[in-house]
VOGU-3710 file (C-alpha; in Angstrom, 3 decimals, decimal comma):
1> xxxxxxxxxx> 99,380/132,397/104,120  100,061/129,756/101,405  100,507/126,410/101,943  104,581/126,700/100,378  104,566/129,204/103,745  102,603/127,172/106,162  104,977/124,085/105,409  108,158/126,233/106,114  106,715/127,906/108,921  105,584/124,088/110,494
11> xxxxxxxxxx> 109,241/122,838/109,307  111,073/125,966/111,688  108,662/125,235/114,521  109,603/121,408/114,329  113,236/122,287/113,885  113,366/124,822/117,114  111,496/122,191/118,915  114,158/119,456/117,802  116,922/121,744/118,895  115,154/122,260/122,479
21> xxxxxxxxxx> 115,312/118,395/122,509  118,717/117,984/122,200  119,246/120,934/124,858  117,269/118,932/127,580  118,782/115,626/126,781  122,560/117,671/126,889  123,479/116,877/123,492  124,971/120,260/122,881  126,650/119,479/119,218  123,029/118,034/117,895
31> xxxxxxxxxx> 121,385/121,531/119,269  123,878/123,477/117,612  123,330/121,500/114,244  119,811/121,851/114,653  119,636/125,925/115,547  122,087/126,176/112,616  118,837/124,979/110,015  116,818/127,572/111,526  115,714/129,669/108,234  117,986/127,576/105,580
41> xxxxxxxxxx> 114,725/125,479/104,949  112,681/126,920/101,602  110,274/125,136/99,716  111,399/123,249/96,104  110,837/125,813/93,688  109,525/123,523/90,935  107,587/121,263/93,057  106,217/122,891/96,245  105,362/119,213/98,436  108,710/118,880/98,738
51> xxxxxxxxxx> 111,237/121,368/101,073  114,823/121,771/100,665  117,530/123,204/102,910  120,025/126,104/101,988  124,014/124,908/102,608  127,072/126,464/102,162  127,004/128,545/98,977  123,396/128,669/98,563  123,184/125,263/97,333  119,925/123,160/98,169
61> xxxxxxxxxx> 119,972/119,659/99,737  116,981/117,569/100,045  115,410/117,607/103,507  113,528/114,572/104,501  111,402/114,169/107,621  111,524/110,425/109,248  108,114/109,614/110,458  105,846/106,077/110,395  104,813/105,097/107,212  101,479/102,986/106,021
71> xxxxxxxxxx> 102,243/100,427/103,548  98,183/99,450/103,459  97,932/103,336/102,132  99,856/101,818/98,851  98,671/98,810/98,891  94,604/99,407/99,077  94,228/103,008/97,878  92,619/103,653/94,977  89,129/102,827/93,981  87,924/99,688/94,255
81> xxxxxxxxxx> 86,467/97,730/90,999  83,649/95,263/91,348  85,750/92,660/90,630  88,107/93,869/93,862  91,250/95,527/91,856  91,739/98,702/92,608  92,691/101,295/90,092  95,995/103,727/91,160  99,669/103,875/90,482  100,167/100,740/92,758
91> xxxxxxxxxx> 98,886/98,435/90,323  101,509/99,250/87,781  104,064/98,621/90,179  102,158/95,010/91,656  102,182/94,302/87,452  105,947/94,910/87,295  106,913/92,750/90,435  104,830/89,658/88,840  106,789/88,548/86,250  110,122/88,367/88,471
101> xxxxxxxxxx> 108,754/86,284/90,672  108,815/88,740/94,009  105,432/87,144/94,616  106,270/83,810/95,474  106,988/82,226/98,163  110,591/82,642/99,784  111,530/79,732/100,560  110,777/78,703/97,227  112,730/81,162/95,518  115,921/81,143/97,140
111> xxxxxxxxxx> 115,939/77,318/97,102  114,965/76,866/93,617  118,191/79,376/93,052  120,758/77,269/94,432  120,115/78,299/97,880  118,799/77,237/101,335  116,735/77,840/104,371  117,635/76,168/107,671  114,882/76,419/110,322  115,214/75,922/113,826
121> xxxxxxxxxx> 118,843/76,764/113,574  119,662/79,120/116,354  123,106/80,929/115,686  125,084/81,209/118,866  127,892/83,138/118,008  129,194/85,080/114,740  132,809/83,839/114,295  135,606/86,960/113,616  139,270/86,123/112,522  141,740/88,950/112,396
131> xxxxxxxxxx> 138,851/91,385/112,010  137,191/89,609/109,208  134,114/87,386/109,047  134,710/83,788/109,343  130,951/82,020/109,243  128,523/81,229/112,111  128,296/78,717/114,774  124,987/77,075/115,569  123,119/76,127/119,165  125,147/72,139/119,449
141> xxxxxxxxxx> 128,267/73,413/118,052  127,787/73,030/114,585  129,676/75,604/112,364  129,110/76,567/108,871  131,758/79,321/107,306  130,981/82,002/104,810  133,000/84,786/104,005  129,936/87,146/104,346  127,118/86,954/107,179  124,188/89,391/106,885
151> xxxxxxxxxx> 122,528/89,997/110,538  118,594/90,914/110,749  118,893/90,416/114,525  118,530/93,792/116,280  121,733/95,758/116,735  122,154/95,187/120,173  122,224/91,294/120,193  124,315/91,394/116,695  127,063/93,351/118,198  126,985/92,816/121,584
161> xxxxxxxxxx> 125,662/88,863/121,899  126,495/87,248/118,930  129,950/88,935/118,011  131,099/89,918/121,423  132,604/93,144/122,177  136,297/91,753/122,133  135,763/92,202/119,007  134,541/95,615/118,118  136,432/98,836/118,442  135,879/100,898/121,691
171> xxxxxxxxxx> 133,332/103,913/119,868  131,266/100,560/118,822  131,317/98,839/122,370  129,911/102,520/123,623  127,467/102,949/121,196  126,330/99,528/121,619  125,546/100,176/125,354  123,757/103,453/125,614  121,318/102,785/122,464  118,155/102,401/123,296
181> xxxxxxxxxx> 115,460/100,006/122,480  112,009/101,160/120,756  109,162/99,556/123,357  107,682/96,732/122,224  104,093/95,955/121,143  101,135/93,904/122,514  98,770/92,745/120,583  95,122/91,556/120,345  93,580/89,174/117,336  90,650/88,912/117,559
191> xxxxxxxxxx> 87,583/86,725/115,336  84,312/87,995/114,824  81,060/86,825/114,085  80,109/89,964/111,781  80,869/91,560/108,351  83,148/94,532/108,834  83,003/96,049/105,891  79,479/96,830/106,744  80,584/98,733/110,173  83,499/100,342/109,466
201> xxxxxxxxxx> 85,239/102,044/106,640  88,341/100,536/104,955  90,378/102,867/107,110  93,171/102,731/110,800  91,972/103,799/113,464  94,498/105,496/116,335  92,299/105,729/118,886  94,090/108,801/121,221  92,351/109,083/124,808  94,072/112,403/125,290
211> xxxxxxxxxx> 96,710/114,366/123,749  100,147/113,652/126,023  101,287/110,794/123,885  104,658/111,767/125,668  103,133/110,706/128,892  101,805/107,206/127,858  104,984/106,141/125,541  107,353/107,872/129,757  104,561/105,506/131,583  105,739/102,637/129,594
221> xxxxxxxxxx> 109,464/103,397/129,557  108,919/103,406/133,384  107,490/99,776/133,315  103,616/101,016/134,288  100,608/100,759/131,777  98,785/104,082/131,291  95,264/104,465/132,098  94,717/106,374/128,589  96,592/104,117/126,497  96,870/104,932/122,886
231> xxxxxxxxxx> 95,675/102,126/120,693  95,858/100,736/117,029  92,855/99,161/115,356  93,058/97,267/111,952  90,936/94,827/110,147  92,640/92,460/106,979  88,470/91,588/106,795  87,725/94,936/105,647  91,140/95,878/103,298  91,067/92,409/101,904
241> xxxxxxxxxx> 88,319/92,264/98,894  88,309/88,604/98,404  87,764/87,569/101,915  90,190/85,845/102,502  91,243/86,713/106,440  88,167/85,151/108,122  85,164/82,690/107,386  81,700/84,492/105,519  80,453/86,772/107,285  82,828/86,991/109,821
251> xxxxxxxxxx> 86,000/89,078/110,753  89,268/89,548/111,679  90,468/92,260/113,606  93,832/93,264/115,181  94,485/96,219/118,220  98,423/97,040/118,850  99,756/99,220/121,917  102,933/99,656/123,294  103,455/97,952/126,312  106,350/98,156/129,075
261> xxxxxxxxxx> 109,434/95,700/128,045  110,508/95,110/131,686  110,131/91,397/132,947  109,445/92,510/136,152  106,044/93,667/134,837  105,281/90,493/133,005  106,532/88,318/136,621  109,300/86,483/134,270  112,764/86,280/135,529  115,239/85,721/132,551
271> xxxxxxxxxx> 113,362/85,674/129,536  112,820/82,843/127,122  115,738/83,767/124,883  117,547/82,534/128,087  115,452/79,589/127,879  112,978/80,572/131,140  109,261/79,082/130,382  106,424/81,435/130,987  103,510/80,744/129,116  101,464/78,511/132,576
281> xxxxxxxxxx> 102,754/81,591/134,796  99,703/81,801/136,419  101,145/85,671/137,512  102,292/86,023/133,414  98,782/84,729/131,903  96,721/87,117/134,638  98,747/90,778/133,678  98,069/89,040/129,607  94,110/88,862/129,947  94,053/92,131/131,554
291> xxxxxxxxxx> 96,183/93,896/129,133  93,921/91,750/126,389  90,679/93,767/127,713  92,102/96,694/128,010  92,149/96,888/124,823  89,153/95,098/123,975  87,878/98,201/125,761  89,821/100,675/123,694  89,051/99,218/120,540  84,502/99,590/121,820
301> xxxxxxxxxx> 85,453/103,309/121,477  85,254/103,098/117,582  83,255/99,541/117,679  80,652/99,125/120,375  79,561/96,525/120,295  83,112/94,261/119,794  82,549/92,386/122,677  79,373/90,367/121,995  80,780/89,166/118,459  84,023/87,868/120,031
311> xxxxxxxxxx> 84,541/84,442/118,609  88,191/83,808/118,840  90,896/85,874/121,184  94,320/86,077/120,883  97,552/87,851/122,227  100,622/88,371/122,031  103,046/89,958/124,482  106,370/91,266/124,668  107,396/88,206/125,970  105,947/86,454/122,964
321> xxxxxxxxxx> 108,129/88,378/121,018  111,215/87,692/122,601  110,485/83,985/122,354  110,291/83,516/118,644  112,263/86,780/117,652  114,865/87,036/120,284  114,980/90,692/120,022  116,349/92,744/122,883  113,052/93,683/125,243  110,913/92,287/122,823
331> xxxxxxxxxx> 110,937/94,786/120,606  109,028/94,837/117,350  111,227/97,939/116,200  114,900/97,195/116,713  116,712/100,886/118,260  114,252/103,439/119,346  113,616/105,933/116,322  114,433/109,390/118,500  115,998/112,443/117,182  119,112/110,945/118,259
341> xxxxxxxxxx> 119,102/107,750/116,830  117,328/108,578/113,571  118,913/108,977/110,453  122,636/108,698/110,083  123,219/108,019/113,424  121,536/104,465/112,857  123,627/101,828/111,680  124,362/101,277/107,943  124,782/97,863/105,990  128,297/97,525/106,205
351> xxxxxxxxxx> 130,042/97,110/109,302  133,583/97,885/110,671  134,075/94,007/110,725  134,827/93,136/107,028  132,237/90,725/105,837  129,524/91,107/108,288  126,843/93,661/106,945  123,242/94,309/108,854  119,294/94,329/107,617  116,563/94,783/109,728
361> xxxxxxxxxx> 114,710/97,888/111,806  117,461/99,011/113,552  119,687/100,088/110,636  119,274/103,621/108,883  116,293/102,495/106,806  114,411/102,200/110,275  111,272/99,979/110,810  108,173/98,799/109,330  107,337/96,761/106,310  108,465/99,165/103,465
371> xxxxxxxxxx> 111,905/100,297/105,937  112,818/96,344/106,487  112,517/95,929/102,614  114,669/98,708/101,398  117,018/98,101/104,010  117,425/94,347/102,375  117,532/95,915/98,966  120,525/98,507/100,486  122,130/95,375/102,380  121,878/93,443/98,826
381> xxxxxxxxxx> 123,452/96,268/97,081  126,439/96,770/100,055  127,088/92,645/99,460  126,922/93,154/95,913  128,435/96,500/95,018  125,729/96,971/92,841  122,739/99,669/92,940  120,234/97,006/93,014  117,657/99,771/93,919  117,834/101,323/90,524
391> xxxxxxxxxx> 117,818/97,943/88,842  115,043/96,703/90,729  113,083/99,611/89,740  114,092/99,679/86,250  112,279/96,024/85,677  115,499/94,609/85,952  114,465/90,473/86,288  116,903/88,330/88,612  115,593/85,050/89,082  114,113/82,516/86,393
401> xxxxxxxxxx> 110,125/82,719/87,463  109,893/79,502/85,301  111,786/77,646/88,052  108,807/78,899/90,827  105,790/76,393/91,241  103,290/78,089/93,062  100,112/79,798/91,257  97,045/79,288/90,495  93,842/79,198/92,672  94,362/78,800/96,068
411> xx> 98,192/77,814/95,502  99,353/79,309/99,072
//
């Protein structure tokens, strides 16, 4: 069988298996949509990596599958010079975004454009007149109008906490309520008091006890930990050439698992976005440590010896989250990415209230680093009524980079 075969042949199986989804979960018009794909999708003639589907007519449309992307694949593939560039098509890109400025720091280029950045400014409530954006109103009553607002919050406490539903149309209100949240993350930092690079590749690992990733992500849904808990492993120390992530001849390293988002399971009550304090919970800081070994113990499996180079431990709950995000559950994510809250079924930038348009993971360009970006570029372009993506791509400059201070050695 060719591999233009094999990849139709995997893209039926994954589309019969999508349609049995939506037949368990009783979502009868997304199983009939599915089944109806069932042999339309044939490879691209002229370029066989890429599949297409067969509409009405005959005519091809592009068929994408939505699936967790790697931005450290772009960023550090490539071989590695001695002088720690890397050769590759990345490079050409990194050379374009230097002259605009995209590599400075934020703060510094929106306020040396005429803008501003208020920290420690908690918005309280989105203000709607007559269906239309009116500004914001800040924690102490302060209240600063605009005839646009752009929410990164996630979708749930945009609609539902900081407009209010007395304000949204019925469908919204409905949505609102039954989407889910993606589980949230916990996460270990560790320092160590070894070279990486000289015990590990310049690789991820996803370090899978077993097979029924189902099971673990249904344990933690259920508010329970799994014994075989699936487990991320990264180390700046070993992508980073220049060494810049931890002393000489020491490391960084970082593990990430999903973790349960109830509060019951982390002994908290209200949450610190309600303003509850947690972090001397003698009950909180106990299930934290024990989560924190678990996996210290995961992350042994590809690193043995971890634990007796341990200088510096650090982690981060769901909890953690909350407090200095205030996402809904904690969530790293923003709306679960299922089958039936993927693609057009996510939010887009604009919303039905005129003026108010949404970035962030739980809009159609989904999560992660390069997701979060494009959905600002989109959210740009909605504001704007402009393709920005095209111009952005097309070298198009937008700032004046003479206006940006930073450079040079050590600058940041």
């Amino acid at each position: 069988m060719t591999s233009e075969a094999t990849a139709v042949v995997s893209q039926r199986e994954a589309v019969a298996e999508l349609a049995a989804y939506f037949e368990a979960h009783e979502q009868e018009k997304l199983a009939k949509q599915a089944k109806a794909m069932l042999g339309q999708v044939v490879v691209d003639p002229k370029n066989p990596r890429w599949l297409f589907r067969r509409g009405p007519g005959g005519r091809l449309k592009g068929l994408f599958i939505c699936g967790p992307g790697d931005p450290e694949d772009f960023l550090y593939r490539g071989t590695r010079r001695p002088d720690g560039t890397r050769d590759g098509d990345q490079m050409k890109l990194i050379a374009k975004l230097k002259p605009t400025g995209a590599n400075c720091i934020y703060i510094q280029a929106v306020r040396s454009h005429g803008g501003d950045v208020r920290t420690r400014a908690r918005v309280e409530r989105i203000e709607v007149e007559d269906g239309k954006v009116a500004g914001v109103e800040l924690r102490g009553g302060e209240k600063l109008s605009a005839p646009i607002v752009v929410s990164n919050a996630d979708i749930k406490k945009t609609f539902l906490d900081l407009v209010g539903e007395e304000q949204l149309s019925p469908k919204t209100v409905k949505i609102m309520r039954r989407s889910r949240m993606a589980l949230p993350l916990f996460c270990v930092y560790l320092g160590l008091d070894v070279d990486l690079r000289e015990r590990m590749p310049n690789t991820n690992f996803f370090v899978n006890p077993d097979y029924d990733i189902e099971g673990a992500y249904a344990e933690c849904y259920a508010g329970r930990v799994p014994e075989n808990l699936p487990l991320y492993v990264t180390s700046a120390s070993v992508k980073d050439p220049r060494g810049a992530s931890a002393p000489e001849g020491c490391s960084s390293i970082e593990m990430v698992a999903v973790a349960p988002a109830d509060y019951s399971f982390w002994h908290v009550n209200e949450g610190p976005a309600a303003g509850e304090g947690y972090s001397r919970n003698p009950d909180y800081l106990a299930v934290k440590e024990w989560f924190t070994e678990k996996l210290i113990d995961g992350a042994a499996q590809v690193i043995p010896d971890i634990r007796d180079h341990i200088l510096w431990k650090e982690a981060s709950t769901p909890i953690t989250h909350e407090r200095y995000t205030l996402a809904s559950g904690g969530t790293s994510y923003g709306m679960e990415h299922s089958p039936d809250q993927s693609g057009m079924r996510r939010p887009r930038a604009k919303t039905e209230i005129e003026g108010l348009y949404l970035a962030g993971a739980s809009t159609v360009y989904a999560h992660g680093i390069a997701g979060v970006m494009f959905g600002g570029l989109a959210c740009a372009g909605a504001v704007l009524r402009r393709d920005l993506q095209a111009q952005v791509f097309g070298g198009r400059v937008f700032g004046d980079p003479d206006k940006l201070t930073s450079g040079g050695p050590g600058w940041d």
